[in-house]
DRENDO-1510 file (C-alpha; in Angstrom, 1 decimal, always signed):
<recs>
REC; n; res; u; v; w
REC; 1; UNK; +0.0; +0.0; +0.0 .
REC; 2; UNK; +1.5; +3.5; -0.9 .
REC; 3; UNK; +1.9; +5.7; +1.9 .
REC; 4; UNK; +0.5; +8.9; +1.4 .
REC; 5; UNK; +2.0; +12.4; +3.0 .
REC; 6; UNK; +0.1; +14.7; +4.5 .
REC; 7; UNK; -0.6; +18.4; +2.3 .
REC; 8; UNK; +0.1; +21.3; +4.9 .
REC; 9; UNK; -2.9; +23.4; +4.5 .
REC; 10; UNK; -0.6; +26.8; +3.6 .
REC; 11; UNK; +0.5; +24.9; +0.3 .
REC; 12; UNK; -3.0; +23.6; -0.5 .
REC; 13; UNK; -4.5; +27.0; +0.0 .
REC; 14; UNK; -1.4; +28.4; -2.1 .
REC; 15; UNK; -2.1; +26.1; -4.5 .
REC; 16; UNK; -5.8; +27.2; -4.9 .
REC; 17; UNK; -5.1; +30.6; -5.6 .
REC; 18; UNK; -2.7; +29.7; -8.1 .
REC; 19; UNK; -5.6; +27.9; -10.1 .
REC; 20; UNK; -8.1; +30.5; -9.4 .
REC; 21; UNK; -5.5; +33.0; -10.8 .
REC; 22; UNK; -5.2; +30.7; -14.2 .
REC; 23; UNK; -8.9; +30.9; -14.3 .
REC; 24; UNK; -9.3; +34.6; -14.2 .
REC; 25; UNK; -6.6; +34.6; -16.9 .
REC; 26; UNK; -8.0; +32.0; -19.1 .
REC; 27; UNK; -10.1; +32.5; -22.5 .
REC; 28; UNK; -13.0; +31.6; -21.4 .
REC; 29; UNK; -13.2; +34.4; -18.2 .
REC; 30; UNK; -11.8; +36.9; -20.7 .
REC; 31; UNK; -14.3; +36.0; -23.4 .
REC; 32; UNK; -17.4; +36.1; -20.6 .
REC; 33; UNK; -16.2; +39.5; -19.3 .
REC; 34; UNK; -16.8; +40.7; -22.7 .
REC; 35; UNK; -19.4; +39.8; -23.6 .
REC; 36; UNK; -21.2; +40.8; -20.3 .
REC; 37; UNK; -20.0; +44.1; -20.7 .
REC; 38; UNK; -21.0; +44.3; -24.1 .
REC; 39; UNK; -24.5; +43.0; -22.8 .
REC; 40; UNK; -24.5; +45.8; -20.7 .
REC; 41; UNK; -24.1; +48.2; -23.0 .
REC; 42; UNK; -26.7; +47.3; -25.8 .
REC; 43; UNK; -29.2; +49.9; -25.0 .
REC; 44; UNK; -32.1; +48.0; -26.2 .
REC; 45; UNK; -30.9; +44.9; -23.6 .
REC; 46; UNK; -31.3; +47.1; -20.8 .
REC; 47; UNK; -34.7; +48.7; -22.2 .
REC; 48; UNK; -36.0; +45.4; -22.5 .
REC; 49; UNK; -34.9; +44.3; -19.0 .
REC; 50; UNK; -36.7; +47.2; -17.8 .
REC; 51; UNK; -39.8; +46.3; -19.9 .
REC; 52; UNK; -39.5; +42.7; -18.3 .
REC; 53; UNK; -39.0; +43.6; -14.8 .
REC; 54; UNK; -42.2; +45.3; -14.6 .
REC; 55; UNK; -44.7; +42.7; -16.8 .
REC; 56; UNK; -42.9; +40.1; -14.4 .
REC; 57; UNK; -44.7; +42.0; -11.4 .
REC; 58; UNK; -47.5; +41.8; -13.2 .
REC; 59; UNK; -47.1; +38.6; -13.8 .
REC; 60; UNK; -46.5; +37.7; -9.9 .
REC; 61; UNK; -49.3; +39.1; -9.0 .
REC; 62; UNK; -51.6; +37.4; -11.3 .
REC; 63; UNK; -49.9; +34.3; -10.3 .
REC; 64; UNK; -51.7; +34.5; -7.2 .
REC; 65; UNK; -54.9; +33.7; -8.7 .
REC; 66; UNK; -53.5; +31.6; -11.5 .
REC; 67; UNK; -55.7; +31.3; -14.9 .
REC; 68; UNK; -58.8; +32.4; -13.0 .
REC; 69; UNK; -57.4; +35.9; -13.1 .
REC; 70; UNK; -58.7; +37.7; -16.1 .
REC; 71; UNK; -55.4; +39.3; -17.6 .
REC; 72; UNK; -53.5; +35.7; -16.3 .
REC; 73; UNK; -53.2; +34.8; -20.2 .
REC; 74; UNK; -52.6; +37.9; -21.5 .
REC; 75; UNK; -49.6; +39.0; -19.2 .
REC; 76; UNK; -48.3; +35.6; -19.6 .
REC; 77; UNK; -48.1; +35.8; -23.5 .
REC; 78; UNK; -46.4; +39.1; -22.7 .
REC; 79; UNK; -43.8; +37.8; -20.3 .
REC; 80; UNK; -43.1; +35.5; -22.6 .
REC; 81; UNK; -42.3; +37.3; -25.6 .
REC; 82; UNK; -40.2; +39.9; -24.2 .
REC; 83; UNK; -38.4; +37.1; -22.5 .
REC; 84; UNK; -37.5; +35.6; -26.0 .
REC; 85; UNK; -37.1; +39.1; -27.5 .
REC; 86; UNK; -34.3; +40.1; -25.1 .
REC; 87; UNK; -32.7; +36.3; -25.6 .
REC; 88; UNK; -32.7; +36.8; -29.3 .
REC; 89; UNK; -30.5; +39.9; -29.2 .
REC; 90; UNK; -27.1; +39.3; -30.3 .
REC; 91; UNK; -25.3; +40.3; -27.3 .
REC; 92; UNK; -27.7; +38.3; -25.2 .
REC; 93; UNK; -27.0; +35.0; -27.1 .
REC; 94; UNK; -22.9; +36.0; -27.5 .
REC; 95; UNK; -23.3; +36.4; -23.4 .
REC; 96; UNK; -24.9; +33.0; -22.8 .
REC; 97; UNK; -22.6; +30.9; -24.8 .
REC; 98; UNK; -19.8; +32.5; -22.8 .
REC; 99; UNK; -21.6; +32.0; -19.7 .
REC; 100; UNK; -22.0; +28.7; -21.3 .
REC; 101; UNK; -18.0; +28.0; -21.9 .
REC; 102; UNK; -17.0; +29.4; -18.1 .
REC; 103; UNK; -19.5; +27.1; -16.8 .
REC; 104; UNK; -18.2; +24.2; -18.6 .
REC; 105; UNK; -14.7; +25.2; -17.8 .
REC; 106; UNK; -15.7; +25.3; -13.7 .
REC; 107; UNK; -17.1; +22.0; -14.1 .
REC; 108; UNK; -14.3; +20.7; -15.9 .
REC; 109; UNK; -11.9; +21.8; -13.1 .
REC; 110; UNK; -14.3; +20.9; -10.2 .
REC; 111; UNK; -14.6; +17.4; -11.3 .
REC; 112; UNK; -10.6; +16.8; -12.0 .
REC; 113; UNK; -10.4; +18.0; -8.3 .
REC; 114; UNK; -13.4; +16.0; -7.1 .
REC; 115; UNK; -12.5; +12.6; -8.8 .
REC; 116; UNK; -9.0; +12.7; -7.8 .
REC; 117; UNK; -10.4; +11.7; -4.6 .
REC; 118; UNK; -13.3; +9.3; -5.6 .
REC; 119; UNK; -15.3; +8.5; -8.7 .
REC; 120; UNK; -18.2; +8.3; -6.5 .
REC; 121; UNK; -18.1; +12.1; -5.4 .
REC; 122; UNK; -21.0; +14.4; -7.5 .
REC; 123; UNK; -19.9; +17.7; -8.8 .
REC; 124; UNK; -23.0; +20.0; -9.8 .
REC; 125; UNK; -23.4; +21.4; -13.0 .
REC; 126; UNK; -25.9; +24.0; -14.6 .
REC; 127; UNK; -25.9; +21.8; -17.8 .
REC; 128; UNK; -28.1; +18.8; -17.2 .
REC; 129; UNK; -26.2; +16.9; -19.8 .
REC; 130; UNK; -22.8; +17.1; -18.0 .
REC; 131; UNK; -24.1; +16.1; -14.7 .
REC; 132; UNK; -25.5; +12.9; -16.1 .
REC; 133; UNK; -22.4; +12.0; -17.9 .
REC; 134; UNK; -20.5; +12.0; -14.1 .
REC; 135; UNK; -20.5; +9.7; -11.9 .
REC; 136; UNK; -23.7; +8.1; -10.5 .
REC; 137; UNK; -25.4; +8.4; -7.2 .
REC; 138; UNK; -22.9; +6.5; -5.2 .
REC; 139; UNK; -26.0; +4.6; -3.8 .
REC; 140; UNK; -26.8; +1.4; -5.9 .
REC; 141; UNK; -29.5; +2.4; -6.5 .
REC; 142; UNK; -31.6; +2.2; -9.1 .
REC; 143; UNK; -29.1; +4.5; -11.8 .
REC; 144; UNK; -27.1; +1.6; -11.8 .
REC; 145; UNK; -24.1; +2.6; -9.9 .
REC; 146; UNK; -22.7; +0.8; -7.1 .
REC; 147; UNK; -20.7; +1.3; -4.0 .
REC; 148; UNK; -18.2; -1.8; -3.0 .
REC; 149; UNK; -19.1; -2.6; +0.8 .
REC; 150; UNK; -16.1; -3.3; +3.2 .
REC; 151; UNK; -15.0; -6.9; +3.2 .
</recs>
């Protein structure tokens, strides 16, 4: 059996802010600071968020009542389409595929660090897809994974 040292807790901080700093300097934080700022700067983005923060307190308060309210299908056709409006702006779409990429990138790191320790160990993910291409549930249960029991 290989004998393992101990990590002193100074170098394994260290170490930590050493990758965080290669984050902040990689493509992908670079390409998302961009392209938020250039989010923040299309005019009709913001006028649009604007426009959607207010139908979506309209919407709330319809939502109380549900479809009995009279204007519940009306505001919610609104709400609707000025969500898709402000996500079919260019800088909206270029924002969300960076968002995308950094996210990816997190996850990438997160579960190198993760399964250097065990397979079994779940890393979140905003994607959907990459959480169900990691590791199972560590449970046996019924996703098919398994956990070997002590002999």
């Amino acid at each position: 059996m290989e004998t393992l040292e101990a990590v002193d807790m100074t170098q394994l901080i260290m170490g930590s802010h050493e990758l965080s700093t290669m984050i902040n300097q990689s493509r992908e934080v670079s390409e998302y600071l961009e392209a938020k700022r250039q989010m923040e700067a299309d005019e009709e983005v913001q006028r649009l968020l604007v426009v959607f923060e207010a139908k979506k307190e309209q919407y709330e308060d319809v939502q109380r009542f549900g479809k009995y309210h009279p204007d519940y299908n009306h505001i919610s056709k609104e709400v609707r389409e000025l969500k898709r409006n402000i996500e079919l702006r260019d800088s909206v779409q270029a924002f969300k595929r960076a968002e995308d990429a950094l996210d990816e990138l997190l996850y990438q790191v997160s579960r190198t660090i993760a399964h250097s320790v065990s397979e079994t160990i779940k890393v979140p993910s905003n994607n959907p897809f990459l959480e169900a291409q990691g590791s199972g549930c560590g449970t046996g249960g019924s996703c098919g994974c398994s956990v070997k029991k002590p002999s």
